[in-house]
N, C-alpha and C positions, 0 to 999 in steps of 0.2 A: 822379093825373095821370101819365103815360107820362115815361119820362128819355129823353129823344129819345139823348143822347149816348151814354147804355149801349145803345141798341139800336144805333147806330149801328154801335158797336166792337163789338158783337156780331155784328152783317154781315158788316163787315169782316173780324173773326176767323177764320170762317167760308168766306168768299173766299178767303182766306191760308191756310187748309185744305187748301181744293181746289188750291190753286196746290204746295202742298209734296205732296201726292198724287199730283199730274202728276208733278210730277218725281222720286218717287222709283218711278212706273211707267216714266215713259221712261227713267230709268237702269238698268232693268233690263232694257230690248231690247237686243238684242244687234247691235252696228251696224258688224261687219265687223274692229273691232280690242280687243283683248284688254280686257276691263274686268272686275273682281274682283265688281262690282256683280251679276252677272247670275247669280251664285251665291247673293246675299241669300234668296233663297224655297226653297232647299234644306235641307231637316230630315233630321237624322241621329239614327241609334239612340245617344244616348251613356251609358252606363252606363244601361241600363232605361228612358230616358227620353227623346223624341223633342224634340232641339235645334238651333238653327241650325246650319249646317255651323263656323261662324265661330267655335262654342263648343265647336268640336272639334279645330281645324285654323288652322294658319294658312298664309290665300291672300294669294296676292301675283303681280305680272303683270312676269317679270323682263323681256319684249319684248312688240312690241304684237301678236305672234301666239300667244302660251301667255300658260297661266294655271298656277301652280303652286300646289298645295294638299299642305302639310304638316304632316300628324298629329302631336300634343304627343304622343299614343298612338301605338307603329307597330301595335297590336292594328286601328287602329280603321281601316288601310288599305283594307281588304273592306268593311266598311260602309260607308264612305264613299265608294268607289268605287259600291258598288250602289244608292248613296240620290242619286248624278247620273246613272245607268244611267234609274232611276224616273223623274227630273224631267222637266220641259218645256224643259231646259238644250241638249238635243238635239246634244251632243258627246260622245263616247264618248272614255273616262279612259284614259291609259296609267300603268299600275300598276309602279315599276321596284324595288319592294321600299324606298324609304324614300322617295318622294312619288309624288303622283298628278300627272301632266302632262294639262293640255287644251290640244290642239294647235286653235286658233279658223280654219276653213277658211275661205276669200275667200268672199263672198258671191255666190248668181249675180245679173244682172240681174231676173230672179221674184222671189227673193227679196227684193230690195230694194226693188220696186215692194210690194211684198207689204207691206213693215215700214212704207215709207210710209204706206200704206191703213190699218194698224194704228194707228198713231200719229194720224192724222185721225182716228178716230173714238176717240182716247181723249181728244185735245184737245176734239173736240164734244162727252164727255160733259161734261168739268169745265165748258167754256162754259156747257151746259143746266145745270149744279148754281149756276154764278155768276148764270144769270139768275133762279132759282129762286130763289135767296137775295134776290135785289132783290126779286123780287115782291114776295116773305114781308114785308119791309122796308115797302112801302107800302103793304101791306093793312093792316098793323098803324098806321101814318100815319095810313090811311084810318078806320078803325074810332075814331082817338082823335080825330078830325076832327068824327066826330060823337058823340062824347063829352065836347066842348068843347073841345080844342084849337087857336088861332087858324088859319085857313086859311093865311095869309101863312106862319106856323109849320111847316104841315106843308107847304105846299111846297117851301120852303128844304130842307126835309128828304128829299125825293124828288130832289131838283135834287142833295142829297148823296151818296144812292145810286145815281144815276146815273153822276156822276163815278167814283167807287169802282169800281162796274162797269166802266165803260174802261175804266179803271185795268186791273184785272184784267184782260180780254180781250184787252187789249195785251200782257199780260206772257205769258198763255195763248200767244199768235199768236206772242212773239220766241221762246215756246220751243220747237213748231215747228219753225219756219224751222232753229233752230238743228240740232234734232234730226235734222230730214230732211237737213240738209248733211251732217251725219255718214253718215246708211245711206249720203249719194250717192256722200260722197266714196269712188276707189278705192284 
């Protein structure tokens, strides 16, 4: 017989997933004022081996328009500087011989229509992965349905994953809102 409760928390888990996914993609757009985050996907050569910038350096945002990144190495200034030359960070590093400054330029109106539109369609995927996850949810209901499970049983148990899913899509939708306020504000 199915443990309705573990599948349940297994959904749910799963949701909770996709929801700290979202947000640690939109913490990485870049939304007009200085955030250290947006450096997270930058790999640097550190000793023969390719590691987060973070485990090389350490950043910090001392105003909301730079980012300052300070090598525990000052060897590792050139690399470092050339491994956010590479990225998709799309700032270019001033190098003053003991840190690397990102001066973070105002965003123009394009662009922040632009970063909107980005963010829409990363919220609509986590939504598609949140309704995805319910399906999975009720086919598996459905399948133990006719494997004797009480019908009264498994509906309660659809009426659960449902909830759940708002749940989620609510939380998907505030973050959003929240996100796009940021590109808008200037």
């Amino acid at each position: 017989m199915i443990d309705l409760q573990a599948l349940e928390n297994e959904v749910e888990e799963k949701m909770q997933a996709t929801l700290e996914f979202l947000d640690e993609t939109l913490s990485r757009i870049r939304a007009g004022r200085a955030n250290a985050r947006i450096l997270d996907g930058v790999m640097v050569e550190y000793y023969g081996t390719m590691a987060p910038l973070t485990n090389a350096a350490t950043v910090s945002t001392p105003d909301a328009k730079s980012i300052v990144i300070q090598p525990w190495d000052k060897s590792m200034l050139k690399p470092i500087e050339k491994a956010i030359m590479n990225s998709d960070v799309g700032i270019t590093p001033e190098n003053n011989g003991e840190v690397i400054r990102l001066g973070i330029p105002p965003l123009t109106e394009e662009r922040r229509k632009q970063l909107v539109k980005q963010i829409k369609q990363e919220t609509e995927d986590a939504k598609i992965s949140i309704r995805n996850f319910r399906r999975e949810g009720i086919d598996t209901i459905k399948k133990a349905i006719k494997d004797g499970l009480p019908e009264d049983t498994g509906k309660n148990a659809e009426i659960t994953f449902q909830k759940v899913h708002d749940k989620y899509i609510k939380l998907i939708d505030e973050a959003f809102v929240v996100k796009e306020k940021e590109i808008l504000t200037i």
